[in-house]
N, C-alpha and C positions, 0 to 999 in steps of 0.2 A: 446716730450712724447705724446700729445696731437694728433698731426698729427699722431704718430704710434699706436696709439688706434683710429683713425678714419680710419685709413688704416687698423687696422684686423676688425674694427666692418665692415664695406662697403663688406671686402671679404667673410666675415661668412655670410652677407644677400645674397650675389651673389650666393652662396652655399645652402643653405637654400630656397629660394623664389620657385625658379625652382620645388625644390622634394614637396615641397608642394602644389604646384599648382598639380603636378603631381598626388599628392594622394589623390588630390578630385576627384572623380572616379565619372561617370554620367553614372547609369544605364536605360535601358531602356526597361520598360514592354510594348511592343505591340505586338500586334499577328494581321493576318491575322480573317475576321469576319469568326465564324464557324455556331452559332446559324441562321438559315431563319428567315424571317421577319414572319412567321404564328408561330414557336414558337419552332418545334422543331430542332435538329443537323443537319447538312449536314451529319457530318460522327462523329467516334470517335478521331480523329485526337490531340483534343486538350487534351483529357485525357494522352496521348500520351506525350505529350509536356510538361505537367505539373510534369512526374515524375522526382524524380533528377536527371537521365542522358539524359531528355527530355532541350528544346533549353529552356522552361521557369522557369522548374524545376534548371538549373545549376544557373541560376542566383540569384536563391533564396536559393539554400539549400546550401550554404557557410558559414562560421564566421563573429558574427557581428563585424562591423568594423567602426572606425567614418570616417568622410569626406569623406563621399559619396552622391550623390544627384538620388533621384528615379526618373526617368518621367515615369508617370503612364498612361495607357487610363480605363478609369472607366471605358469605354465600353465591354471589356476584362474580368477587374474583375467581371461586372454582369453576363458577361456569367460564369464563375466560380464558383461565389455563384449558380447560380439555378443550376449548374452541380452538386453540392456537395448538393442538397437537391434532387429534384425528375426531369428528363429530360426524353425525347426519343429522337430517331433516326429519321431520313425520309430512313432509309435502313430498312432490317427486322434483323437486329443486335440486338443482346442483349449489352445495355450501362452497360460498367463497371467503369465509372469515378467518383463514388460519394465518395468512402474515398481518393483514388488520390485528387481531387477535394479539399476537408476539409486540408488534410494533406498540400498541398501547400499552402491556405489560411494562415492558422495558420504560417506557417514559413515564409510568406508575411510580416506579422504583427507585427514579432519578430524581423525580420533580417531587418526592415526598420526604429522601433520604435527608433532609437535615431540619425535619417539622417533627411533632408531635402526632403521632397516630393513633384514633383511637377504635379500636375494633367493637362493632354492634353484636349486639345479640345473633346470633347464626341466623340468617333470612330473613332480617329484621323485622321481627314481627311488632304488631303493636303491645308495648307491653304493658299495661293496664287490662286488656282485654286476656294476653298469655298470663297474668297474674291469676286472675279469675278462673280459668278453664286448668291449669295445668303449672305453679307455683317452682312445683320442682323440678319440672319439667324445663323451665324456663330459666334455673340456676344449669343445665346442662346447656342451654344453649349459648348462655356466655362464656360459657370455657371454650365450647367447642369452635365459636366464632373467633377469640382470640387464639386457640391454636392455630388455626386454619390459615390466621391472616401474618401470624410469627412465621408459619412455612413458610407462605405463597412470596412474603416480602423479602425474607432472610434477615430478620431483627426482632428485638422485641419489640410489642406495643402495647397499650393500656388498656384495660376491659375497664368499664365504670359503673357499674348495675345501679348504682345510687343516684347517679346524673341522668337527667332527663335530656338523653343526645339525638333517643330516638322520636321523630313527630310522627302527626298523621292518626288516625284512628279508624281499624279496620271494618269494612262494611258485609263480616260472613257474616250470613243468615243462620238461624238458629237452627235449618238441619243441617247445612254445613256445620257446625259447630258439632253439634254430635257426631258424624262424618270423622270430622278431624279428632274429638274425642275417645271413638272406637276405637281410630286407627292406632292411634299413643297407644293406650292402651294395650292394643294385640300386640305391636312392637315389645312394648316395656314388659308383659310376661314371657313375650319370645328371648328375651335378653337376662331372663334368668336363667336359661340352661346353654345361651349359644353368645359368643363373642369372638365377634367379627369386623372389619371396617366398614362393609358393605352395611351391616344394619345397624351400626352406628351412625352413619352416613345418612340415611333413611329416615330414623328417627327423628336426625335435625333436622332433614330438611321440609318437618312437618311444618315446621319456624313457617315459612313462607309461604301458607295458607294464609297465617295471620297476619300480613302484610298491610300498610295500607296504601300501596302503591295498585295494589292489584283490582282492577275494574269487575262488574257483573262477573261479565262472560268469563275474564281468568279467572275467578274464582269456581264457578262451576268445572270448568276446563281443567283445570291443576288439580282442585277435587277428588274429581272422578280417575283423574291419573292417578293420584296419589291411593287413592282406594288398591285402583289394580294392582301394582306395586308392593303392597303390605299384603293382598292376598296371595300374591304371586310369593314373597319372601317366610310367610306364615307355613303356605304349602309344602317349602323344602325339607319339615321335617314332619313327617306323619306316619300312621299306619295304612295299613290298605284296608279298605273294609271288604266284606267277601261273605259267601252262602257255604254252608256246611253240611251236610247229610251223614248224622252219626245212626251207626245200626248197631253198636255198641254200649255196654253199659258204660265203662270205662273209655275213653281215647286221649289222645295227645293230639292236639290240631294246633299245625305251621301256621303261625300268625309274622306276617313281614313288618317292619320297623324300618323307614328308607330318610337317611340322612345325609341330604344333599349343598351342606355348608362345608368349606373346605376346613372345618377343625370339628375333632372327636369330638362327642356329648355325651355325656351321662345322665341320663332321666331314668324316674322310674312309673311301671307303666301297672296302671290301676282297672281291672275289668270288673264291670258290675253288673249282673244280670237283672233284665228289668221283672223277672220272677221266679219260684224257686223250681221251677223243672229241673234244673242245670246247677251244678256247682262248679265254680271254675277257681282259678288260683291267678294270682297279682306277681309282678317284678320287681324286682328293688335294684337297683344299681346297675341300669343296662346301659351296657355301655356299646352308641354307636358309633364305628370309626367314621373319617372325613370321608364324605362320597361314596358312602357305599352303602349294601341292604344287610339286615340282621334278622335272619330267621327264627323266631322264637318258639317252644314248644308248650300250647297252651293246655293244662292237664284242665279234664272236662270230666266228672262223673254224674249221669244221668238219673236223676228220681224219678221223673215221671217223661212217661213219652210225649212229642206233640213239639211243635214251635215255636220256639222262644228268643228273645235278641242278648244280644252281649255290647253295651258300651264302654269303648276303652278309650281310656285316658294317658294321655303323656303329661308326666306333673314335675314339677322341680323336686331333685332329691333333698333340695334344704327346707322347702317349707310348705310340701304338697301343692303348689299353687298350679293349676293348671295351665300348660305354658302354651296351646296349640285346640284348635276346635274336634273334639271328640270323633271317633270311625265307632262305625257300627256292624257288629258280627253275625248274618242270621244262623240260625241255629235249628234243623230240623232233625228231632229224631223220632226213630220208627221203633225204639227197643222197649223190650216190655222186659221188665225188673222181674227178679225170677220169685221174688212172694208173690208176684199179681199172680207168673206163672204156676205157682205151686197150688194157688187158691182155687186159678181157673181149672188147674187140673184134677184137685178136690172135689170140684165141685159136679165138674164133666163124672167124673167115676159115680159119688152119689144119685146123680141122676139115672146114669147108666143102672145100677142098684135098683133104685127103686123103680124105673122100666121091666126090668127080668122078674123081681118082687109082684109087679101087676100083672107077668105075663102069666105068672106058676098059680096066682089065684083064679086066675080068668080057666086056665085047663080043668085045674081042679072042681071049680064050678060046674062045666060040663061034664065032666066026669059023674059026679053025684046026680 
């Protein structure tokens, strides 16, 4: 009797395991990136996609159901949120995706609230290829994905870095690759003297370069956006470069410092002359407020005359690292060091000397 209740119990789980493995259903929210990296649309494409007979729209406006699991890209969802408040185009289109926009959100939120969510890496990138390129770079974009996607939802949900959630394998080319490389890069030194949402924001959403939803053309397209964007954020904190005409041995010349992130910075600023005409003097602990310019007074004392350049550096005050691309000072001066003067003028009198010395022999001459 025993054995024939271990033989139906065995056949009813053989029956049973399968269908329910089955009806754990693993949805997946990602989209190709629509938003440019300066802020507005490429197109209206995803307004498009989000209605219910749209590729993002079907998978949301169904009956909620249990044993389902979400993989989400937060990156996706932020574009959504600002589409459902206020967006543009980079066409001359008028955007009509703000209650689509809202109307998907809202059925997001309902038709997931009692599944397991699991949040992607911020822009899901391909991650075998963000391993290669940028390691740790790619441990920030799963936080940043799963914060992003705890706001947007109003819950918590699961980051998985170990589980292979995300497919696909991204098709940049290796100057894109250096492209997206740079730009880390300039970011990640920029973010040792300035912290902010905006180039927190920026940084991840390099993520979605390495996409492999993204075709040719978006890849070049989003690229070249994303270039602009980090030069345009790099730019906010620099100096001004500028021409000088010192007639002076000694001067103090106004050098500008203009820091246009809405929080203080303190760097310090390194000038080095590219030869020894000129001695100048360095910064330590300048400190620029939010938004505004800082006139600095650069002490300059001149060895020799003629012109010369001055490159100056804005470095992290923790570990020199330069956090921004160098300005350049030119430097002309017309002064003459008062030993040249003293020598030239040594020299002019003995001359004069011995002119009067050949005049009194020459008289004398005649004389006799």
């Amino acid at each position: 009797m025993k054995k024939l209740a271990l033989v139906v119990i065995s056949a009813f789980l053989l029956l049973v395991m399968p269908q329910a493995s089955a009806a754990n259903t693993v949805i997946r929210i990602t989209s190709p990136v629509h938003q440019t990296f300066t802020g507005e649309f490429r197109n209206d494409d995803l307004a498009q996609a989000l209605t219910p007979s749209g590729d993002l729209g079907l998978k949301v406006f169904q009956p909620i159901s249990k044993n389902r699991t979400w993989v989400i890209d937060a990156a996706l969802i932020d574009e959504v949120i600002l589409m459902a408040n206020e967006y543009t185009l980079a066409t001359e289109a008028e955007p009509g995706g703000k209650e689509i926009a809202t109307a998907w959100l809202t059925q997001l939120k309902r038709v997931t609230a009692g599944n397991d969510v699991v949040a992607l890496a911020y822009g899901n990138p391909d991650v075998s290829l963000a391993k290669r390129l940028a390691p740790s770079e790619l441990k920030n974009y799963y936080a940043y994905g799963q914060d992003r996607l705890q706001l947007a939802l109003g819950r918590i949900v699961r980051s998985e870095p170990e589980v292979q959630w995300s497919v696909g394998k991204s098709g940049l080319s290796n100057p894109l690759r250096k492209s997206y490389s740079d730009n880390r890069k300039a970011l990640t030194r920029l973010s040792r003297v300035v912290d902010t949402p905006e180039l927190i924001q920026l940084r991840a959403r390099l993520a979605q370069l390495l996409s492999p939803t993204l075709d040719k053309d978006s890849r070049n397209y989003f690229s070249y956006s994303a270039t602009e964007a980090v030069n345009a954020m790099v730019n906010k904190l620099r100096i001004n470069s500028g021409k000088y005409q010192i007639t002076t041995s000694s001067v103090k010349l106004p050098v500008t410092v203009i820091n246009e992130f809405p929080v203080d910075v303190t760097v310090d600023i390194a000038m080095l002359p590219i030869n020894s005409r000129v001695v100048v003097d360095s910064f330590d602990d300048v400190l620029i407020p939010a938004n505004s310019k800082r006139q600095l007074e650069m002490q300059v004392d001149v060895i020799a005359p003629g012109q010369t350049s001055v490159s100056v550096f804005i470095t992290s005050s923790k570990d020199d690292t330069e956090v921004v691309p160098e300005a350049l000072l030119t430097l002309n001066s017309t002064v003459i060091d008062s030993k040249v003067t003293w020598f030239t003028t040594g020299a002019a009198i003995l001359l004069l000397l011995a002119a009067v010395a050949q005049s009194v022999r020459r008289v004398r001459r005649r004389v006799k």
